[in-house]
N, C-alpha and C positions, 0 to 999 in steps of 0.2 A: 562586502563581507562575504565569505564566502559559509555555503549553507552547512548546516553541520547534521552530521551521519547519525540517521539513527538506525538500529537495529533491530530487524523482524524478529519476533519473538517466534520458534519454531514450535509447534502443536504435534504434542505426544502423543503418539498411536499407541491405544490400548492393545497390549500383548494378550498373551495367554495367562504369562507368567502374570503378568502385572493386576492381572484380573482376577487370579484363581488364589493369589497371597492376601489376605488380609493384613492390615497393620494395624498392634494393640496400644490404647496409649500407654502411656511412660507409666502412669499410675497402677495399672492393672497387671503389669509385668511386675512391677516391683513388690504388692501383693502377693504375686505369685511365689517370688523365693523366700518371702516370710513365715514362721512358723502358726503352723494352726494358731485357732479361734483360744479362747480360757479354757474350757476343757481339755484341749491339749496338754497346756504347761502346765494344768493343778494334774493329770494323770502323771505327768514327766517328774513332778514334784514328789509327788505323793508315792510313786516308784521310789526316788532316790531317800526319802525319808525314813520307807521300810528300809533300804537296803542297808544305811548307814543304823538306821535302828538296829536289826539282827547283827552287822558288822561289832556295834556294842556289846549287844549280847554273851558275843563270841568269846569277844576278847576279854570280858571280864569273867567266865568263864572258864577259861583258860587259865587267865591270871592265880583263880584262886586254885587250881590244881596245879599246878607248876611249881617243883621243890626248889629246883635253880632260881636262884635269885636274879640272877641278868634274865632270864627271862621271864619272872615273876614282873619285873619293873618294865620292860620293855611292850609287855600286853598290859600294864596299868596305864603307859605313856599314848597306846595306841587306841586304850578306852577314853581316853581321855578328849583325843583328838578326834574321834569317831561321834563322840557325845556332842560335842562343841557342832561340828559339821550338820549332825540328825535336829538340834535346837535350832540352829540356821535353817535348815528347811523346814521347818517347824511352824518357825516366825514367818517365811514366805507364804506357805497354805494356809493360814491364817490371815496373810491383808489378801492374800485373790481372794479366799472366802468371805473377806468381809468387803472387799471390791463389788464381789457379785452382788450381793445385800443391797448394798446402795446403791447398785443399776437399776435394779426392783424398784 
């Protein structure tokens, strides 16, 4: 039988490069392009809550000075949609706040 070939494993020479690169695991990069901790997203919340709150404001507001009737209705449609969107975040800062609660 004739013998069979094996192959020398070659031994890699520490560079520069190879030495001076760190490598991070998979987990901690991925972390990395994740958005902040809770505090984050309740301030990111709690921004778009006010914004869409005063956007209501506005528009109702508006609506009731407005003698035109197209656009008496068109700031009712747009309060309307503003209100629905500011109760949506509403209800979100309300379960992280009650998120937080129950970490305590």
């Amino acid at each position: 039988m004739p013998a069979k070939k094996t192959k020398k494993k070659s031994v890699k020479r520490a560079t520069k490069r190879s030495v001076a690169r760190k490598v991070e695991p998979v987990r901690e990069r991925k972390r990395d392009k994740m958005v902040g901790g809770k505090r984050d997203k309740i301030k990111i919340v709690l921004k778009n809550l006010l914004l869409f709150g005063i956007l209501f404001v506005l528009s109702v507001v508006i609506a009731t000075l407005s003698s035109n009737e197209l656009i008496d209705q068109l700031f009712w449609i747009l309060a309307i949609l503003t209100a629905f969107v500011a109760v949506a975040f509403l209800i979100i800062l309300l379960v992280f706040l009650f998120m937080k609660k129950i970490k305590k």
